[in-house]
C-alpha positions, 0 to 999 in steps of 0.5 A: 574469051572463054565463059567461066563453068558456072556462068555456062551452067547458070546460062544452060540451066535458064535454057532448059527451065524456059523449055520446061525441062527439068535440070539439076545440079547434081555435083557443084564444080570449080567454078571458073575452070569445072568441066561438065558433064550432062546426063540426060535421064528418059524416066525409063530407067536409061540414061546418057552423059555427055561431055565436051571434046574437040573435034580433031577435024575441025578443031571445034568443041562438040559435045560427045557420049560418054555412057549410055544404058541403064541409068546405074551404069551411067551413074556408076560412071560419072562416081568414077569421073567425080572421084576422079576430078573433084572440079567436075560439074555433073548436070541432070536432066530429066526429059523423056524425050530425051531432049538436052538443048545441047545441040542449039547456038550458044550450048554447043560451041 
């Protein structure tokens, strides 16, 4: 069973708060079927998005990058993908270490 967009989101937005990293939801999508995308913001003025694929070896879901560079190129991607896909969640998360928890059990399946 799959878990609806804003039940991930709620659950990925406790996770980054309980580490002290600074999340916000920057564009609300469809909250049962939404994709999302993650920013990742390193106050440096450079920034990633990341969004979830499939790995065609395994067949498994992983997180992929979708831009990366300075934070407006990034920016001006993910206009273009919410143009696009109204039903789009765009997630920010600002950490100068450049830490998204997306990788940990539970976020990265």
């Amino acid at each position: 069973m799959r878990l609806t967009a804003d039940l991930w989101v709620s659950a990925y937005l406790t996770r980054l708060r309980l580490a002290d990293i600074a999340v916000y939801v920057v564009a609300k999508g469809d909250p049962t079927a939404g994709a999302v995308i993650v920013k990742s913001a390193t106050l440096d003025g450079r920034a990633r998005a990341f969004q979830r694929s499939f790995d065609l070896q395994s067949g498994a879901r992983v997180w992929v990058v979708l831009a990366d560079g300075p934070e407006a190129e990034v920016d001006a991607v993910l206009r273009r993908q919410r143009d696009r896909d109204r039903d789009l969640w765009v997630i920010e998360v600002e950490d100068r270490q450049g830490r998204t928890l997306l990788d940990e059990p539970g976020l990265s399946e």
